[in-house]
N, CA, C and O atoms as a GROMACS GRO file, in nm:
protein
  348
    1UNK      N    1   4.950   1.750  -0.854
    1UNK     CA    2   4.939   1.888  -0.895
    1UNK      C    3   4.998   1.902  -1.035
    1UNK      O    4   5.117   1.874  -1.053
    2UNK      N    5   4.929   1.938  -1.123
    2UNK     CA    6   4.965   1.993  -1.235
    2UNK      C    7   5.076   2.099  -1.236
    2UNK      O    8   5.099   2.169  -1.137
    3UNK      N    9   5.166   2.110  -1.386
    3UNK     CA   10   5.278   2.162  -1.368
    3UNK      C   11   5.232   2.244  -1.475
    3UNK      O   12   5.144   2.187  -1.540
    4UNK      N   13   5.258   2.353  -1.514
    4UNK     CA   14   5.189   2.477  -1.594
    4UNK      C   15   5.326   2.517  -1.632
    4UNK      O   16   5.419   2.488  -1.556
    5UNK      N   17   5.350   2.584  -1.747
    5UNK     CA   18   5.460   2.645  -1.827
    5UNK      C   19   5.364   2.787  -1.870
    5UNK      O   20   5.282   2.749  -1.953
    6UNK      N   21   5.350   2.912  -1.846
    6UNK     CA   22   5.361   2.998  -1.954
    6UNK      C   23   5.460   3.079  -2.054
    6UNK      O   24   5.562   3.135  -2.014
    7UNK      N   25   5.430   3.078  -2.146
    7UNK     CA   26   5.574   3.104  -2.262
    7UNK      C   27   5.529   3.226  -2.332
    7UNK      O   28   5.444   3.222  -2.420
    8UNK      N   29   5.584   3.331  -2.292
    8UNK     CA   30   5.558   3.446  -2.405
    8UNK      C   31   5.723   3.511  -2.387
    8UNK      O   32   5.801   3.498  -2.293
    9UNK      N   33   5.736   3.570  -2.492
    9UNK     CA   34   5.823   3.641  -2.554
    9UNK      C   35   5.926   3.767  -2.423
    9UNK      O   36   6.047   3.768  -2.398
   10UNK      N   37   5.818   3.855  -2.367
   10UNK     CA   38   5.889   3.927  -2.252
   10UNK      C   39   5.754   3.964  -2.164
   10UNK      O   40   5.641   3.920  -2.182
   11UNK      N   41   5.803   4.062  -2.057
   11UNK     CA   42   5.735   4.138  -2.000
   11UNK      C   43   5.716   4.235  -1.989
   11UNK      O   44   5.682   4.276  -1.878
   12UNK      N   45   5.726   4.323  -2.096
   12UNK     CA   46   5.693   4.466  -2.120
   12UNK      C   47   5.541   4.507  -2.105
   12UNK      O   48   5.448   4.427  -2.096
   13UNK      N   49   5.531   4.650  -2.102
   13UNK     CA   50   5.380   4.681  -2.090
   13UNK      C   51   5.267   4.649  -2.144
   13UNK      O   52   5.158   4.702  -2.125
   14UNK      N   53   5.290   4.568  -2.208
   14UNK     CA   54   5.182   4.530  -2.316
   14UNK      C   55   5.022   4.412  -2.270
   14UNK      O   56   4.997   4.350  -2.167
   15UNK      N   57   4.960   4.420  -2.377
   15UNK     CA   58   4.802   4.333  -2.290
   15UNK      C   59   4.818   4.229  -2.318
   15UNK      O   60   4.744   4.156  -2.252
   16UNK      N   61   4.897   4.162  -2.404
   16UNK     CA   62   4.910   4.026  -2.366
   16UNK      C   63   4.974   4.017  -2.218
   16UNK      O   64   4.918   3.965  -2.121
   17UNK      N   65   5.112   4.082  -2.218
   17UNK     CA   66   5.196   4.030  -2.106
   17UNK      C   67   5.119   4.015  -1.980
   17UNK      O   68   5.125   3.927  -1.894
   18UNK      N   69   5.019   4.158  -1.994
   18UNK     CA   70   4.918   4.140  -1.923
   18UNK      C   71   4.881   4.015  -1.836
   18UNK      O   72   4.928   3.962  -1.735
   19UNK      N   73   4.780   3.992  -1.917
   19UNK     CA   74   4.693   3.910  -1.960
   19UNK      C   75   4.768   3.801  -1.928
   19UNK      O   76   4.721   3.744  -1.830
   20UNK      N   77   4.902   3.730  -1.987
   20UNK     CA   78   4.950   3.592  -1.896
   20UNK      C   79   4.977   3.581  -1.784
   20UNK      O   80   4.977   3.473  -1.725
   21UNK      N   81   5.018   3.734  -1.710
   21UNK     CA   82   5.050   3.755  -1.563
   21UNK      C   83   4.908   3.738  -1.501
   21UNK      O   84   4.887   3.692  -1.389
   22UNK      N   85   4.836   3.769  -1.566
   22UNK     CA   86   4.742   3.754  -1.473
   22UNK      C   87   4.648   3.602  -1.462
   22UNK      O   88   4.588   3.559  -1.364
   23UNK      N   89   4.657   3.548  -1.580
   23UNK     CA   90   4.627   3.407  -1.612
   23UNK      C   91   4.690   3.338  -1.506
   23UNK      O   92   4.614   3.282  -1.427
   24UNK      N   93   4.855   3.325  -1.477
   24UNK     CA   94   4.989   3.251  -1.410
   24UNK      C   95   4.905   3.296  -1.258
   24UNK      O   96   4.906   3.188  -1.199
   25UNK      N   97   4.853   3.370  -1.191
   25UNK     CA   98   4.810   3.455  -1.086
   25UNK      C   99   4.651   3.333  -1.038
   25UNK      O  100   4.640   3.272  -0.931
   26UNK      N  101   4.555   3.331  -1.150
   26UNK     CA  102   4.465   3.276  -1.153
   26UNK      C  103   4.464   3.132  -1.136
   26UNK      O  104   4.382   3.076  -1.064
   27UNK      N  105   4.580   3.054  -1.217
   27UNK     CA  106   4.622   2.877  -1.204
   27UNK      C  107   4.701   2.880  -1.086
   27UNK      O  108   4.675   2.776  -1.025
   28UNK      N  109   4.787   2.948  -1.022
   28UNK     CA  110   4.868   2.923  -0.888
   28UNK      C  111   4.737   2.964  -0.788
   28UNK      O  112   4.740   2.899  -0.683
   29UNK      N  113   4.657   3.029  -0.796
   29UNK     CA  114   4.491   3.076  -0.691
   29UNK      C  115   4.453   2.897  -0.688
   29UNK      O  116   4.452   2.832  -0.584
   30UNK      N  117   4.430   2.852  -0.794
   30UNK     CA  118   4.377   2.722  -0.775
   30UNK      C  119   4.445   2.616  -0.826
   30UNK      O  120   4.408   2.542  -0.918
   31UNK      N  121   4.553   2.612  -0.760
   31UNK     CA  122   4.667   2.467  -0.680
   31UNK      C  123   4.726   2.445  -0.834
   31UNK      O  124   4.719   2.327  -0.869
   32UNK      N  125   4.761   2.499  -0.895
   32UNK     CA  126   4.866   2.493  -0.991
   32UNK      C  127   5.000   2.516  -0.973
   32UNK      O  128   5.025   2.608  -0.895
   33UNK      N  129   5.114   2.446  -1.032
   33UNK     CA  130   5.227   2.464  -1.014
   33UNK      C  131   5.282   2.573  -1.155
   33UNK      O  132   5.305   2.525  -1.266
   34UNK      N  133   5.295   2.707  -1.127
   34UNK     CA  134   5.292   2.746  -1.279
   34UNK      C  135   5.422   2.890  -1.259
   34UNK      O  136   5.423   3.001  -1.204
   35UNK      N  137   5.522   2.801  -1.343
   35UNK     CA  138   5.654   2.902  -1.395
   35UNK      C  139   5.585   2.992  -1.517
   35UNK      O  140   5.478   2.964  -1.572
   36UNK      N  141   5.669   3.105  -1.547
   36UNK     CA  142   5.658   3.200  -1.672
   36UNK      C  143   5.792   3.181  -1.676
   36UNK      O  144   5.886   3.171  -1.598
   37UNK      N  145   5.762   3.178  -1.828
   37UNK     CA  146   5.903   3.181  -1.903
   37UNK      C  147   5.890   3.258  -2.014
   37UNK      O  148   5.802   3.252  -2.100
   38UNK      N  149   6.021   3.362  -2.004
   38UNK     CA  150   6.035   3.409  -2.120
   38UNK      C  151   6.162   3.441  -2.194
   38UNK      O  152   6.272   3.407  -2.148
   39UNK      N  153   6.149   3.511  -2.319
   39UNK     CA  154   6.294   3.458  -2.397
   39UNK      C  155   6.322   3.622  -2.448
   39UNK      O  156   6.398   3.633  -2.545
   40UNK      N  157   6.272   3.737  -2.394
   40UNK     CA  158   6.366   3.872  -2.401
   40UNK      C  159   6.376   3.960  -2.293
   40UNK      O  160   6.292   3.964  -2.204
   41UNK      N  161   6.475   4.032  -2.297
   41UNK     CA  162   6.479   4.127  -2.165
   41UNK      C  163   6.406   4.228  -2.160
   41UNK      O  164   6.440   4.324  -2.230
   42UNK      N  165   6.278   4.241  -2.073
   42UNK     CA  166   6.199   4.339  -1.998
   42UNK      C  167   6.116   4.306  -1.940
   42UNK      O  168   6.040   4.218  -1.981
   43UNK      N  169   6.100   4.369  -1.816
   43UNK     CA  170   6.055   4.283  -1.721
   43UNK      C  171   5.943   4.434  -1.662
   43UNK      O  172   5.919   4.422  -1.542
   44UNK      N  173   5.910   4.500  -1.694
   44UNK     CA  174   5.776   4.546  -1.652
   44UNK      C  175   5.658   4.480  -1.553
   44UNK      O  176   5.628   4.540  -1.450
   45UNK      N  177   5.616   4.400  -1.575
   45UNK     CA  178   5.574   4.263  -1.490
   45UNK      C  179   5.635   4.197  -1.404
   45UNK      O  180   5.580   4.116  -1.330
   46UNK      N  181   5.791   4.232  -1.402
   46UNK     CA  182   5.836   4.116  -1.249
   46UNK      C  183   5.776   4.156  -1.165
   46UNK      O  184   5.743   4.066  -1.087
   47UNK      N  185   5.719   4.315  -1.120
   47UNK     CA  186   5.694   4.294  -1.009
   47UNK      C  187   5.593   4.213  -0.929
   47UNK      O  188   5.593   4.191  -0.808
   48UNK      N  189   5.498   4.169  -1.032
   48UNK     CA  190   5.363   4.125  -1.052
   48UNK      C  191   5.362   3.981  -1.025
   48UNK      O  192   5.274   3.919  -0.966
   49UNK      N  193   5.475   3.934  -1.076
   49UNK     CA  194   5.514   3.810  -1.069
   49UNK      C  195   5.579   3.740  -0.882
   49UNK      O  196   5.552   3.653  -0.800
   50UNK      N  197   5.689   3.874  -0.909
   50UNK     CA  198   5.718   3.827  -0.741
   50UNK      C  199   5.615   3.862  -0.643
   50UNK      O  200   5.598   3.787  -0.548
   51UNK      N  201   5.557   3.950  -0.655
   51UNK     CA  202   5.437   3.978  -0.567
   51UNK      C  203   5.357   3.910  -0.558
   51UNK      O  204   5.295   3.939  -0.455
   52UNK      N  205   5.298   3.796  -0.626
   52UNK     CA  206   5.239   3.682  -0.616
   52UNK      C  207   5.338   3.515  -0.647
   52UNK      O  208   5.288   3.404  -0.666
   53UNK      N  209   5.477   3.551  -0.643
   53UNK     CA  210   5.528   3.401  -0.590
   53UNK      C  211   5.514   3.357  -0.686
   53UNK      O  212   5.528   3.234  -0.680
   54UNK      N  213   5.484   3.408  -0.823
   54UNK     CA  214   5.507   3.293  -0.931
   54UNK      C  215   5.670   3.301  -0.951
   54UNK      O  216   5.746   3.393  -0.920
   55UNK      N  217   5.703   3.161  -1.021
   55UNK     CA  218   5.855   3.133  -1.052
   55UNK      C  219   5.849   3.188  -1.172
   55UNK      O  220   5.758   3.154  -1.247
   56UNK      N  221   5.945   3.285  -1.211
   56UNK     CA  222   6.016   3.359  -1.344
   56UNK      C  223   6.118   3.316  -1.412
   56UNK      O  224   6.232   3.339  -1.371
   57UNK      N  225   6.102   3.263  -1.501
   57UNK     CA  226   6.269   3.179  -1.594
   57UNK      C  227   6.286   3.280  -1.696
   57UNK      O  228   6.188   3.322  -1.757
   58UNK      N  229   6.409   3.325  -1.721
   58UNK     CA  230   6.448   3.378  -1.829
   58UNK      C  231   6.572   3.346  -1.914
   58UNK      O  232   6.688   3.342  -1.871
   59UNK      N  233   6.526   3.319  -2.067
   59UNK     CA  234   6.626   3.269  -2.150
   59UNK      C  235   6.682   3.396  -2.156
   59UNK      O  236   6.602   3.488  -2.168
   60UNK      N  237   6.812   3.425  -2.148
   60UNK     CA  238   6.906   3.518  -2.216
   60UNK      C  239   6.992   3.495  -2.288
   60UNK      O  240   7.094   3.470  -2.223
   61UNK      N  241   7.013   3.487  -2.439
   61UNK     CA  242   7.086   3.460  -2.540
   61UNK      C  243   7.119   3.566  -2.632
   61UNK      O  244   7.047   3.665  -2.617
   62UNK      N  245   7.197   3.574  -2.713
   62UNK     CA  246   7.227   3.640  -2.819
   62UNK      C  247   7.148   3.642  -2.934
   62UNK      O  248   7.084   3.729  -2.993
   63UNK      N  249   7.178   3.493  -2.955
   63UNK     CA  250   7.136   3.454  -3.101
   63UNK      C  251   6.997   3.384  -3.090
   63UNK      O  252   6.977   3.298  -3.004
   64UNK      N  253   6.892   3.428  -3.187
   64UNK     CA  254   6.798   3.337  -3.195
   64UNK      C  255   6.817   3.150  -3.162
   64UNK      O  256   6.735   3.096  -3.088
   65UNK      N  257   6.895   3.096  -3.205
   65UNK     CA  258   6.942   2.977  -3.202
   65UNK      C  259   6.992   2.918  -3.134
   65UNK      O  260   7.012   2.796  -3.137
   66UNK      N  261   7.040   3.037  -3.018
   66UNK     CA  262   7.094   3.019  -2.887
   66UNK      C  263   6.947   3.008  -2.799
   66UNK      O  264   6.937   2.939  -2.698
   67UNK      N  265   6.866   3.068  -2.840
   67UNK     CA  266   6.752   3.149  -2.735
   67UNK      C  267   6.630   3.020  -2.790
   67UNK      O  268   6.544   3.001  -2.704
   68UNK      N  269   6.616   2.945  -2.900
   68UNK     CA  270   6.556   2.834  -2.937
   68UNK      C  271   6.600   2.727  -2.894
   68UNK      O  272   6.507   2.647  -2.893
   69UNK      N  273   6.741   2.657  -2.838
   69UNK     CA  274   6.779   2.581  -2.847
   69UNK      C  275   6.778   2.563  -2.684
   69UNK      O  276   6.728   2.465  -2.629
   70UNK      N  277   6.832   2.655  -2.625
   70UNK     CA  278   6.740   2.641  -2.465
   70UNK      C  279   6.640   2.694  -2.401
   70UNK      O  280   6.620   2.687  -2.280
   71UNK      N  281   6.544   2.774  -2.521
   71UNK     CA  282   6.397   2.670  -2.494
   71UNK      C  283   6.381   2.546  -2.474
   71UNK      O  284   6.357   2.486  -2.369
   72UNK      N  285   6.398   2.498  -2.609
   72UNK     CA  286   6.378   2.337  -2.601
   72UNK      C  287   6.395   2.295  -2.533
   72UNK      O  288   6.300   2.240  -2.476
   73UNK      N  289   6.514   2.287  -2.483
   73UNK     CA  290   6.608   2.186  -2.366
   73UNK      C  291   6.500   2.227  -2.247
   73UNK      O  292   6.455   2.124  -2.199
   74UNK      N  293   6.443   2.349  -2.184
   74UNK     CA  294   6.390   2.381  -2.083
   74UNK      C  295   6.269   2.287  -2.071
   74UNK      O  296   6.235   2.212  -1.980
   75UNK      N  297   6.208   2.317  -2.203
   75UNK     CA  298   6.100   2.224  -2.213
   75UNK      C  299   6.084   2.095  -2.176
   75UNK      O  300   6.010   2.037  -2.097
   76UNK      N  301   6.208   2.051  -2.280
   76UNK     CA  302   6.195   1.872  -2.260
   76UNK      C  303   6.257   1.821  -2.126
   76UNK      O  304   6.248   1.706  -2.083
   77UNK      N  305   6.312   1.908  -2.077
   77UNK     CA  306   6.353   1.883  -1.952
   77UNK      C  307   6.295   1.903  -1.834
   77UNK      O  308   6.329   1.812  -1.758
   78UNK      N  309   6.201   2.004  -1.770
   78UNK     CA  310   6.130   2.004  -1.655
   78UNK      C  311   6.018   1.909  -1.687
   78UNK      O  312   5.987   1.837  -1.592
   79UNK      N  313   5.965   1.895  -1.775
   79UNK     CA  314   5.847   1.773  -1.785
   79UNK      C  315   5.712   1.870  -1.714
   79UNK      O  316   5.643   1.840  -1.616
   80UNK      N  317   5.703   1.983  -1.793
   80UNK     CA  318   5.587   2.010  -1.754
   80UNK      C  319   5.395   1.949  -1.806
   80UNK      O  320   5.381   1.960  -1.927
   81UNK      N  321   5.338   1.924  -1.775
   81UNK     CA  322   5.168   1.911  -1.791
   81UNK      C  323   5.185   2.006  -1.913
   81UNK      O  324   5.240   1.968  -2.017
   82UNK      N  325   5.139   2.126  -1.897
   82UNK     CA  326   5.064   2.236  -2.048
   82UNK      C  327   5.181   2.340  -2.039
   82UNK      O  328   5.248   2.395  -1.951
   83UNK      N  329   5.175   2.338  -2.130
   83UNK     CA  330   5.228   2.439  -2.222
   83UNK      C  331   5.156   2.570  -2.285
   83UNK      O  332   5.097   2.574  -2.393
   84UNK      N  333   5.175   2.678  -2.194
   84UNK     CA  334   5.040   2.798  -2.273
   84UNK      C  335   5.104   2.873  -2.366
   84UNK      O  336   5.213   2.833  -2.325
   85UNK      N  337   5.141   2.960  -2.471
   85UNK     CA  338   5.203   2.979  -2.551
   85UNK      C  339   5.144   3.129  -2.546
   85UNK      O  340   5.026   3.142  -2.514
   86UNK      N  341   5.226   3.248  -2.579
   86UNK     CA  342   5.091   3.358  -2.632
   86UNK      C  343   5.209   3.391  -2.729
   86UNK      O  344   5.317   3.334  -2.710
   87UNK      N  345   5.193   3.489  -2.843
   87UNK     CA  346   5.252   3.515  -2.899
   87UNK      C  347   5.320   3.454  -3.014
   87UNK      O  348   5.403   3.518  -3.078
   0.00000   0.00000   0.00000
């Protein structure tokens, strides 16, 4: 099974955030393993998320450099397949 990362910024009301919640919804429908991750606070979309069982990671940092630097580490460390990016 493939391991899926989506990466956008937050979950506020917006049509992207949309739009990846509902993507993350569509790859876990057909046998994907797929976390969202994101790197600011609002979560408009959790509910969307727990309501369909996707896994939610959230960076919380201060500093940009804080909030880049465990990205990375998240990244190189779960060893995911794709990487979807929006934003």
């Amino acid at each position: 099974m493939k391991k899926i990362v989506c990466l956008i910024d937050n979950l506020n009301a917006g049509g992207a955030q949309r739009q990846i919640c509902y993507l993350a919804k569509f790859l876990k429908e057909n046998g994907f393993n797929v976390t969202l991750l994101t790197y600011y606070n609002s979560d408009f979309f959790s509910y969307y998320l727990s309501k369909n069982k996707i896994n939610h990671i959230k960076i919380n940092e201060n500093t940009k450099i804080k909030k880049a630097y465990k990205l990375f580490k998240y990244l190189r460390t779960k060893n995911h397949d794709i990487v979807i990016a929006y934003l």
